[in-house]
N, C-alpha and C positions, 0 to 999 in steps of 0.2 A: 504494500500500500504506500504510495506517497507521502503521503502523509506522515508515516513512520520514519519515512528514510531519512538521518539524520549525519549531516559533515560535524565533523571535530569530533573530542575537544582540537581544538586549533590555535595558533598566534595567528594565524593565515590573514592577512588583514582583509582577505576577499570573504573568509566567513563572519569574521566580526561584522560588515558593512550587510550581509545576506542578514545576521543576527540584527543590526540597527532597523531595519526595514519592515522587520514580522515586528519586533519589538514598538516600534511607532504606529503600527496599527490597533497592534493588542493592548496598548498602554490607554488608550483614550478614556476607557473611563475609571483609571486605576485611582485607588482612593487618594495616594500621595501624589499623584500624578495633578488629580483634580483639587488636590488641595493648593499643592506649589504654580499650578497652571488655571484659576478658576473661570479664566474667559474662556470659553469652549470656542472663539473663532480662533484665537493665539494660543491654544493647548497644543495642537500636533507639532508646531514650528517651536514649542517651547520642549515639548518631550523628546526633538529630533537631534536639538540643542543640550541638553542634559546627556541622551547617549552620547553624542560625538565627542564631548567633553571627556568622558571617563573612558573611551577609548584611546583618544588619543593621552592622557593623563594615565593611564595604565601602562602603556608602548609595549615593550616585550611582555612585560607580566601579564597583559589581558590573555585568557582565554574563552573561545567561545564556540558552542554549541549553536548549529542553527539547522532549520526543516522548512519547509514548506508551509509549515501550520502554527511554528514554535520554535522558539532561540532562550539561549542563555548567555550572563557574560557575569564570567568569573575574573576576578584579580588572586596570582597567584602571590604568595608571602613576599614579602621585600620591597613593595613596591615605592618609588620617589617619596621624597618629603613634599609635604605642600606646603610650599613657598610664598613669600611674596607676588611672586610674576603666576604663579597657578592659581593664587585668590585673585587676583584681580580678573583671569581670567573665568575663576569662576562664577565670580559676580557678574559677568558679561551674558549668564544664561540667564539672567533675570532681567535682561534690559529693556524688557515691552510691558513688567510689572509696574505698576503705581509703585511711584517713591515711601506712601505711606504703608505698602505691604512688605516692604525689603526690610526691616527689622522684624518681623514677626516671623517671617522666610528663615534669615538668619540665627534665630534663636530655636527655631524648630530644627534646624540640620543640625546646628551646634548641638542640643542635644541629644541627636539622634546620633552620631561624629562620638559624643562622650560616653555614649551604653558600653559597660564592659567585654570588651571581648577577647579571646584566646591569643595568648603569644605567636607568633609565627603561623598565621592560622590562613586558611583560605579564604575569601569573601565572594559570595552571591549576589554583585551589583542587581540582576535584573533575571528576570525570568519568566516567560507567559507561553500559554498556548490557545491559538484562536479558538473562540466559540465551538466554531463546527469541528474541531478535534479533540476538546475536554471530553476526559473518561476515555480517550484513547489507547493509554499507557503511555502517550511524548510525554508527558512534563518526567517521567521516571526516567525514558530512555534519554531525556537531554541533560539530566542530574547525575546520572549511574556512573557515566565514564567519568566523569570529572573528578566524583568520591572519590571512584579508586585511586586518581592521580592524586588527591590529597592521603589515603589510606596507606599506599605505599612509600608514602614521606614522610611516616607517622605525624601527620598535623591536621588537627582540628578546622575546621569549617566551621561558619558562619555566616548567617543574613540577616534582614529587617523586613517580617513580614507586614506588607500594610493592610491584607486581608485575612480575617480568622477564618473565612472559608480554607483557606488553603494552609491552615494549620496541621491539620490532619494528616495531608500527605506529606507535610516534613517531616513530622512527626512519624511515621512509618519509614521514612527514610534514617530515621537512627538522632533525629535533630532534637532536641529538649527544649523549651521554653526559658528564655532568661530576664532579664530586665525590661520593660517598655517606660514608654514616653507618650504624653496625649500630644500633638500637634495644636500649637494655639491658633485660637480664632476659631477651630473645629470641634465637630465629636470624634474625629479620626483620631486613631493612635497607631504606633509602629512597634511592634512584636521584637526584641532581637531574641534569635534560635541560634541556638547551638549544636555541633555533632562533634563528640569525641572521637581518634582516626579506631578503624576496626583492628 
């Protein structure tokens, strides 16, 4: 089925951009999506904006899973410091938000940025599967290869779930529940999950 067939994990920067493209479609009405993006005309060009960011801000370390239906993009350990010259340009994915939204923006990522998480660990930036392939078994088959790559490095994984719907299936994937944070201005909160390596 096509829909199953799935490239990576990858550096490949032809799957990360294949991963950015399911990813901007699947994102639209993602709850942190439509928190940090609440104009639903400037949502897509703002969630197209956030992946390219943490693409190119990962460089080598991205890896990424992508299909036809569903992508993922992982940061593997080590990755840069965020500097000076990587905030300025991260502030640059907020620049069609009101001036009077970009401190409450800021303090929601700062504390989602300060949730505790595992030393040398791997990070789950992003992950969806379109509509018409949920309950397919992708979101497993674009998660499985990656674990192992973190499993056989012995190091733990991590993400920030922004939906309790998709708790469960971390959760069966070996990830535990750790600290959250509510996103202000919202009733949205962001879950961070844990997996010890197998």
């Amino acid at each position: 089925m096509e829909s199953l067939s799935v490239r990576g994990p990858s550096s490949d920067l032809a799957v990360a951009a294949e991963a950015k493209a399911i990813l901007c479609r699947a994102f639209i009405d993602d709850q942190l999506m439509t928190w940090m993006f609440p104009e639903i005309s400037a949502r897509a060009a703002g969630i197209e904006r956030w992946l390219e960011f943490w693409i190119e801000f990962y460089g080598d370390k991205g890896v990424y899973t992508s299909s036809p239906h569903g992508a993922a993009i992982w940061a593997r350990p080590g990755i840069r410091e965020f500097d000076e010259e990587w905030g300025d340009r991260f502030f640059g994915i907020f620049k069609e938000e009101p001036r009077h939204r970009l401190g409450q923006l800021m303090t929601g990522l700062k504390g989602i940025e300060e949730l505790p998480s595992p030393p040398n660990a791997w990070y789950l930036n992003a992950i969806a599967v379109l509509p018409d392939s949920r309950g397919s078994g992708l979101g497993r088959k674009l998660m499985v290869p990656t674990l192992e790559l973190a499993d056989a490095e012995g190091a733990a994984a991590y993400l920030d779930s922004s939906s309790h719907l998709n708790e469960t299936f971390y959760l069966r994937l070996g990830f535990s529940k750790s600290d959250r944070i509510e996103l202000p201005g919202s009733n949205e909160r962001i879950q961070r999950m844990v997996r010890e390596p197998r």
